[in-house]
Backbone bond lengths (Angstrom), bond angles and torsions (degrees), N, CA, C in turn:
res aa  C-N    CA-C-N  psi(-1)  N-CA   C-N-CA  omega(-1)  CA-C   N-CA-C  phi
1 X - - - 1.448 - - 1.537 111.00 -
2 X 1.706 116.02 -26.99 1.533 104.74 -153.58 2.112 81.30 -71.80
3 X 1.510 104.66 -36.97 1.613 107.40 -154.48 0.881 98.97 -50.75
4 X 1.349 126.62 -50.39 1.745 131.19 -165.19 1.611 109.66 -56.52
5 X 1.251 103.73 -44.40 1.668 97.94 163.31 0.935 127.00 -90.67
6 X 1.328 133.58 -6.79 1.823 124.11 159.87 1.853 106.03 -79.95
7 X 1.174 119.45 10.76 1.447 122.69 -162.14 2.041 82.92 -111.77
8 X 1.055 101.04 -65.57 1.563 136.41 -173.64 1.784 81.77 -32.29
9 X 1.671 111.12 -93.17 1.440 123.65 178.50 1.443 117.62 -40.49
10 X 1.051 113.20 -36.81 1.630 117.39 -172.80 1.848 95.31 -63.18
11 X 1.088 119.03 -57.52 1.619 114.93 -165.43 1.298 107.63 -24.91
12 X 1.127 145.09 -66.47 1.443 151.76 -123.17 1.867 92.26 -103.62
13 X 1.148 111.02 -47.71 1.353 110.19 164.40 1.454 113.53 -54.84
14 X 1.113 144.41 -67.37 1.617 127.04 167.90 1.098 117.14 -76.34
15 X 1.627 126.96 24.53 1.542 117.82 149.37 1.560 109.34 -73.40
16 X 1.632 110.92 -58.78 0.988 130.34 -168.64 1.725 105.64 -58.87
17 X 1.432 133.08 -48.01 1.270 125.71 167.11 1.478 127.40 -80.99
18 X 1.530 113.89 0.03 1.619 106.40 140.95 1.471 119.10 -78.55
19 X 1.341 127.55 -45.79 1.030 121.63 -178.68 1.372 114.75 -76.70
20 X 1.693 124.99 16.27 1.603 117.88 166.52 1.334 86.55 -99.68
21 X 1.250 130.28 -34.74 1.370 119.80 -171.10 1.752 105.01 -63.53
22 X 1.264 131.46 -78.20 1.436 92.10 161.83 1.711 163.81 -90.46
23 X 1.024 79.81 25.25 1.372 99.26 173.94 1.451 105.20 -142.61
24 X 1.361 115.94 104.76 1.195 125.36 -136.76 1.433 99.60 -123.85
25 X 1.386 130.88 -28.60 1.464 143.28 -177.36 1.187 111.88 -87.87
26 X 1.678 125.49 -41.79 1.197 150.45 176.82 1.599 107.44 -66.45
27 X 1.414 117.21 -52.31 1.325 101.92 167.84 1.706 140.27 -98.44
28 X 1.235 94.28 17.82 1.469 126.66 159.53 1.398 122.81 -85.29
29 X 1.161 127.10 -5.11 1.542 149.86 146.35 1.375 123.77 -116.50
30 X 1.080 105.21 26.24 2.111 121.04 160.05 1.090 81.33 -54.11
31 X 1.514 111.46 141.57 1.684 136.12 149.49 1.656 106.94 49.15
32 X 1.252 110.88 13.07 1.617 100.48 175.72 1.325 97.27 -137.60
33 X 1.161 132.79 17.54 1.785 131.89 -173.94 2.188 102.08 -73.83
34 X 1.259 96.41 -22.94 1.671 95.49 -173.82 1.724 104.44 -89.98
35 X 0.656 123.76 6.18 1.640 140.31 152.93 1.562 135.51 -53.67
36 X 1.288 86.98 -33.48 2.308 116.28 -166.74 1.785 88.82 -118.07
37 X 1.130 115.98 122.54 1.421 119.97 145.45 1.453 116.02 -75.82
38 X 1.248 118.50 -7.50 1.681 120.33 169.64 1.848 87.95 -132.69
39 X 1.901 82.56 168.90 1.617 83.81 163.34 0.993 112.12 -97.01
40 X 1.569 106.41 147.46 2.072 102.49 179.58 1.153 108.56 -85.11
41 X 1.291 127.95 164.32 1.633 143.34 -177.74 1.958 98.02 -94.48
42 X 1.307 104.64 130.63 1.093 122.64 -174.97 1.515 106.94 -89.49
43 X 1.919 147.08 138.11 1.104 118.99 178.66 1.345 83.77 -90.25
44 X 1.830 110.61 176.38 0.831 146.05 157.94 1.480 123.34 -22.65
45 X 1.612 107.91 -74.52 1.599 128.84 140.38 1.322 112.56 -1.54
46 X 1.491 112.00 -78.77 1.337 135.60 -160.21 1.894 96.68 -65.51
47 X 1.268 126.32 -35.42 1.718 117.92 178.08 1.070 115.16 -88.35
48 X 1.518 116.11 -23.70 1.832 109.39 161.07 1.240 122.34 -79.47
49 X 1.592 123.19 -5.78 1.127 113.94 177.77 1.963 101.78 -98.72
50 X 1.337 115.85 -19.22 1.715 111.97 -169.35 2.195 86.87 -84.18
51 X 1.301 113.64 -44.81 1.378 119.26 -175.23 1.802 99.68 -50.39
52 X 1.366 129.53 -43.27 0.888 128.66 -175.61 1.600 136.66 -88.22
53 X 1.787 85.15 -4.21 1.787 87.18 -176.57 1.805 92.04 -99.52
54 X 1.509 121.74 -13.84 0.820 133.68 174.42 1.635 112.31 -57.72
55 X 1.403 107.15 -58.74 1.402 100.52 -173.52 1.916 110.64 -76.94
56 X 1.440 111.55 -18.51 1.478 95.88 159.93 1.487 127.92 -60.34
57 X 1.676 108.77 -42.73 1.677 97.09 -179.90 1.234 108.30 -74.40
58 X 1.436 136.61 0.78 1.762 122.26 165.49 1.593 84.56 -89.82
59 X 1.132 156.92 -98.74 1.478 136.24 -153.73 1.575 117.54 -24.25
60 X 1.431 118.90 -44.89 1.096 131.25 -167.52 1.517 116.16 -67.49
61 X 1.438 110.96 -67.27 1.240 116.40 146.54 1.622 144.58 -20.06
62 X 1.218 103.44 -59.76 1.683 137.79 169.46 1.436 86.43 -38.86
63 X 1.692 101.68 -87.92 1.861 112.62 -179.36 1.704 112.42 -35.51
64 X 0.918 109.07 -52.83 1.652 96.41 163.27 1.461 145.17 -30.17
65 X 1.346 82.56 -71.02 1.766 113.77 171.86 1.672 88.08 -41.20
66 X 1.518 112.16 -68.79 1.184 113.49 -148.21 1.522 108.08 -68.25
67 X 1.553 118.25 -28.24 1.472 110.25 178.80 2.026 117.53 -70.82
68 X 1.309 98.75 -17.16 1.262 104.70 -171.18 2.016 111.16 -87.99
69 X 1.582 93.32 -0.87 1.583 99.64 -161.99 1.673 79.60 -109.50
70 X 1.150 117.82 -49.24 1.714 109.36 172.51 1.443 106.27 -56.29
71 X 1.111 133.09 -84.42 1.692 124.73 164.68 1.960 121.14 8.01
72 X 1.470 86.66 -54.55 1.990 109.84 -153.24 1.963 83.78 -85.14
73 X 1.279 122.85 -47.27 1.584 120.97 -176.90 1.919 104.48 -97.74
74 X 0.864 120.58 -37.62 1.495 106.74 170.35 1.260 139.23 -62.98
């Protein structure tokens, strides 16, 4: 039961960090775009570091899933 819901919850979390991974500006102004009367310019810096915290919580996650599915069958 716990897997089915860490599987369940997890979805939306690697929707949202595949789709920062490519579209990377767009989801860097999720829920805060009505904030800017213009759009701001993101540096460089600033997309390797959101691209990269991105691909830790899918590693991070992943390892999860997987310790809780060894747990649930071991």
């Amino acid at each position: 039961m716990m897997l089915f819901i860490a599987i369940v919850l997890s979805i939306p979390v690697y929707g949202y960090c595949i789709w920062g991974l490519f579209e990377t500006e767009e989801a860097m102004l999720f829920m805060d775009r009505w904030r800017y009367k213009e759009e701001p310019e993101f540096s460089d810096l600033q997309i390797k570091f959101f691209k990269a915290g991105n691909i830790i919580v899918i590693v991070v996650m992943t390892l999860y899933i997987l310790s809780i599915a060894y747990d649930t069958f071991f």
